[in-house]
ZADO-1210 file (C-alpha; in nm, 4 decimals, padded with zeros to 6 digits):
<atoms>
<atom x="00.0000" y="00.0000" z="00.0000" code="UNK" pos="1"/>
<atom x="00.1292" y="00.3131" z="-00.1023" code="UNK" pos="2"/>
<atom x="00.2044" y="00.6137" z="00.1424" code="UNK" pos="3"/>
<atom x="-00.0504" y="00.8419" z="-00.0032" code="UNK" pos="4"/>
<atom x="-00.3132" y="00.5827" z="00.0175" code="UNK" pos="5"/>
<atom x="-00.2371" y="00.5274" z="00.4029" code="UNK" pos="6"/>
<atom x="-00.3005" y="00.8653" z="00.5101" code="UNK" pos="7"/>
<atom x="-00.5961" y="00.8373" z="00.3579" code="UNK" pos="8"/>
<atom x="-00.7344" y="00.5649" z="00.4971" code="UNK" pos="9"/>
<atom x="-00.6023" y="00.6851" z="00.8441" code="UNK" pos="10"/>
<atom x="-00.7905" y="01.0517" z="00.7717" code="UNK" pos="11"/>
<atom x="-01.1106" y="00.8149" z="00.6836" code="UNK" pos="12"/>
<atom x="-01.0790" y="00.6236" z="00.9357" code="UNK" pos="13"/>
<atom x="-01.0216" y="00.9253" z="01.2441" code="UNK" pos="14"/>
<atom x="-01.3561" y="01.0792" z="01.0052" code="UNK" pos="15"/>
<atom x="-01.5443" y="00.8028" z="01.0874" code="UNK" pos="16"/>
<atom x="-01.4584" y="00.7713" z="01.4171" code="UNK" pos="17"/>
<atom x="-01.5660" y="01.1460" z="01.4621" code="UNK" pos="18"/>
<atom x="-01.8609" y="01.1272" z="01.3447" code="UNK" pos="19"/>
<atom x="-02.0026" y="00.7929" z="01.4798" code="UNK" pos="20"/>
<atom x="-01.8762" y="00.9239" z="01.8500" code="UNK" pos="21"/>
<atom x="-02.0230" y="01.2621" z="01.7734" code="UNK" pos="22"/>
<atom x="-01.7000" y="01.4240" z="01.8304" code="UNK" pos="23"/>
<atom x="-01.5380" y="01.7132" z="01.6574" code="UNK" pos="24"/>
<atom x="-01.7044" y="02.0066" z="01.6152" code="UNK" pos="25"/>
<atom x="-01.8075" y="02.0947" z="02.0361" code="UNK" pos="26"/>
<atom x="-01.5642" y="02.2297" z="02.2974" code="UNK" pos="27"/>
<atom x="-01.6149" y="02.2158" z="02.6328" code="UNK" pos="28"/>
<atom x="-01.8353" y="02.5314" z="02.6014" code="UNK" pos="29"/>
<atom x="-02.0492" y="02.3645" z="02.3935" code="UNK" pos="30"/>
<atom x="-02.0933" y="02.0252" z="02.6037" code="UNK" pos="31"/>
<atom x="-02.1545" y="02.2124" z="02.9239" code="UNK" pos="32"/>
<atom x="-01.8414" y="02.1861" z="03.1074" code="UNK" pos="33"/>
<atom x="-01.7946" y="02.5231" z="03.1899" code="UNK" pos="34"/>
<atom x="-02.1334" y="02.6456" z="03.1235" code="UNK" pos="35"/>
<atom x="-02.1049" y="02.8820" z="02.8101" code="UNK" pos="36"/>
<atom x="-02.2646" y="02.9697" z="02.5284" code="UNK" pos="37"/>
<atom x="-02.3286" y="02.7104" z="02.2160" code="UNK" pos="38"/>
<atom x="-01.9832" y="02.7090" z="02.0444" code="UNK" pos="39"/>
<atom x="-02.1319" y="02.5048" z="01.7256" code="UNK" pos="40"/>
<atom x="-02.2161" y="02.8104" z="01.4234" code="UNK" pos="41"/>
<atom x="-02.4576" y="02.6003" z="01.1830" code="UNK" pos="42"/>
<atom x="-02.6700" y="02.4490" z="01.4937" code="UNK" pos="43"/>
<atom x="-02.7093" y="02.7720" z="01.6449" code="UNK" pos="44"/>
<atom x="-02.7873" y="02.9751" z="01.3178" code="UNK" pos="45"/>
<atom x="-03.0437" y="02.6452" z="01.2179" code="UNK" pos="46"/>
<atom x="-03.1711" y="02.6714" z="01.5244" code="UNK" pos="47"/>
<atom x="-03.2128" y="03.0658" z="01.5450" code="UNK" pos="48"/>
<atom x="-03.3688" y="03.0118" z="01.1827" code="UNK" pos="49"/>
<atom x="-03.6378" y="02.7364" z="01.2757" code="UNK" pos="50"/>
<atom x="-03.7656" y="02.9596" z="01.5528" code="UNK" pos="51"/>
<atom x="-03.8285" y="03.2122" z="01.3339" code="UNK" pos="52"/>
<atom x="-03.9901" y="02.9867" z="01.0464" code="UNK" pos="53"/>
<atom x="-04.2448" y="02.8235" z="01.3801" code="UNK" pos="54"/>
<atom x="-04.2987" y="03.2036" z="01.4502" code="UNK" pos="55"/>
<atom x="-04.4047" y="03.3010" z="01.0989" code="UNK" pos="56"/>
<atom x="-04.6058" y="03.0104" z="01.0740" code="UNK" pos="57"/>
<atom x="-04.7727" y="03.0483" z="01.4038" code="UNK" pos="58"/>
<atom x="-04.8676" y="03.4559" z="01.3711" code="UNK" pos="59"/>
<atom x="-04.9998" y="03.3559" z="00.9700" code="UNK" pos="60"/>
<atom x="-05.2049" y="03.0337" z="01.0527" code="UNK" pos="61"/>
<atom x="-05.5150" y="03.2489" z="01.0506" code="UNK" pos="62"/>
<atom x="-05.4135" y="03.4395" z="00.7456" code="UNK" pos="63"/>
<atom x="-05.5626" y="03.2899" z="00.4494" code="UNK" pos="64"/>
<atom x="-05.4589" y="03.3511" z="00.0533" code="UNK" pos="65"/>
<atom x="-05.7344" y="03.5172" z="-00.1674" code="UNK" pos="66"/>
<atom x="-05.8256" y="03.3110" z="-00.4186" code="UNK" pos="67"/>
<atom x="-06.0712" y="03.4733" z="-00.6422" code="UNK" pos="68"/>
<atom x="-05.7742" y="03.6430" z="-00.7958" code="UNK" pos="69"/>
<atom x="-05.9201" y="04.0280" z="-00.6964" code="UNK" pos="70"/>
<atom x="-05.5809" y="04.2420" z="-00.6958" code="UNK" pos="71"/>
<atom x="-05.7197" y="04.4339" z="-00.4058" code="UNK" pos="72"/>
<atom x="-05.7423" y="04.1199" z="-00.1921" code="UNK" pos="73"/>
<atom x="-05.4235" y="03.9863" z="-00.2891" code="UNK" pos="74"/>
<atom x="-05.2721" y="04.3374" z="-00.1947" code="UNK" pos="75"/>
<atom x="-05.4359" y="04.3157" z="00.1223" code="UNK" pos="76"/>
<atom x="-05.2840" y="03.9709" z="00.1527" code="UNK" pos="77"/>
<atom x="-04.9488" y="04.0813" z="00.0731" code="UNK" pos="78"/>
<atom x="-04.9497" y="04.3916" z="00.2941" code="UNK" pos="79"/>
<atom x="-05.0964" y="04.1601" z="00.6103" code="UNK" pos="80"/>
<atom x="-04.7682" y="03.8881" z="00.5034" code="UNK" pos="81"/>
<atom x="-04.5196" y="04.1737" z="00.5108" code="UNK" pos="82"/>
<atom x="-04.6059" y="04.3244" z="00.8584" code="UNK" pos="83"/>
<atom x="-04.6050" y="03.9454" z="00.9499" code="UNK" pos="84"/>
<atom x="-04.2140" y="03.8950" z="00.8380" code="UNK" pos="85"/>
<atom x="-04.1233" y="04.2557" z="00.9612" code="UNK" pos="86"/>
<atom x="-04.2709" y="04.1425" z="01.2926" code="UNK" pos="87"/>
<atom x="-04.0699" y="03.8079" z="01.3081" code="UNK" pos="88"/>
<atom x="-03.7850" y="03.9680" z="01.1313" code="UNK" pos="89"/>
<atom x="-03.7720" y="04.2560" z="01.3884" code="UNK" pos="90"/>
<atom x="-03.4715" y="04.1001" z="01.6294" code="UNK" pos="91"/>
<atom x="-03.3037" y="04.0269" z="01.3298" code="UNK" pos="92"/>
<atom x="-02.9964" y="04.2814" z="01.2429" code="UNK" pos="93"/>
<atom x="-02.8288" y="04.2241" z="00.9012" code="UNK" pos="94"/>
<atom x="-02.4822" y="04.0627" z="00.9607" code="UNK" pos="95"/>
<atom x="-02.2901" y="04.2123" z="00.6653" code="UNK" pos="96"/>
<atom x="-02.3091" y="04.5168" z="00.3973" code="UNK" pos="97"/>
<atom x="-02.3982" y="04.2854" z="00.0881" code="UNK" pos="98"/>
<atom x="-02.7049" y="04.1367" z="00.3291" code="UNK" pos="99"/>
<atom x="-02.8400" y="04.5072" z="00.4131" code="UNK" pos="100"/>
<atom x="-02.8834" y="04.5927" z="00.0946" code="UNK" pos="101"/>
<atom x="-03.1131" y="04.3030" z="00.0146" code="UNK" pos="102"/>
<atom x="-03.2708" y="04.3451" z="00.3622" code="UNK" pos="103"/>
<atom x="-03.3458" y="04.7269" z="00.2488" code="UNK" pos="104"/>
<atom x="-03.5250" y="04.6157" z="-00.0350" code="UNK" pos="105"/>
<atom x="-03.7839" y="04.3944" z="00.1769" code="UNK" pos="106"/>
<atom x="-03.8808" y="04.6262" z="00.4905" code="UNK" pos="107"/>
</atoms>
């Protein structure tokens, strides 16, 4: 077996080993051990996100599309949706210039 091919199978192998253990990615932070904050990016930004997609479907369950195709109705609908994302979007602040500037065009 080549050399190139062991450290391959070695880097597969530690992979593996990772992920079945569910090791890797948490600190002690993140476990608990000294009782901070969740260390892990994409599980806290998922779960920031699915909070705010149960919130927008909770405060719209009532709100029901037009159907009869009336554009004052569906402008009615629309205005009622947008106060509903402003309102779930409200504790949101934009993280970066180039995400502003699409946020601008939507409030």
């Amino acid at each position: 077996m080549g050399m190139f091919r062991r450290r391959v199978v070695a880097c597969a192998r530690r992979s593996y080993a990772a992920a079945a253990g569910g090791g890797g990615a948490k600190t002690k932070a993140a476990s608990g051990a000294s009782g901070g904050a969740e260390t892990d990016v994409v599980k806290r930004v998922f779960s920031e996100q699915q909070q705010k997609f149960r919130a927008l479907l909770e405060k719209s369950k009532t709100l029901s599309p037009p159907v009869g195709g009336d554009a004052t109705a569906v402008k009615a609908y629309a205005a009622k949706k947008l106060a509903i994302l402003k309102e779930v979007r409200s504790d949101d602040a934009p993280r970066d210039d180039a995400r502003a500037g699409r946020r601008a065009r939507w409030s």
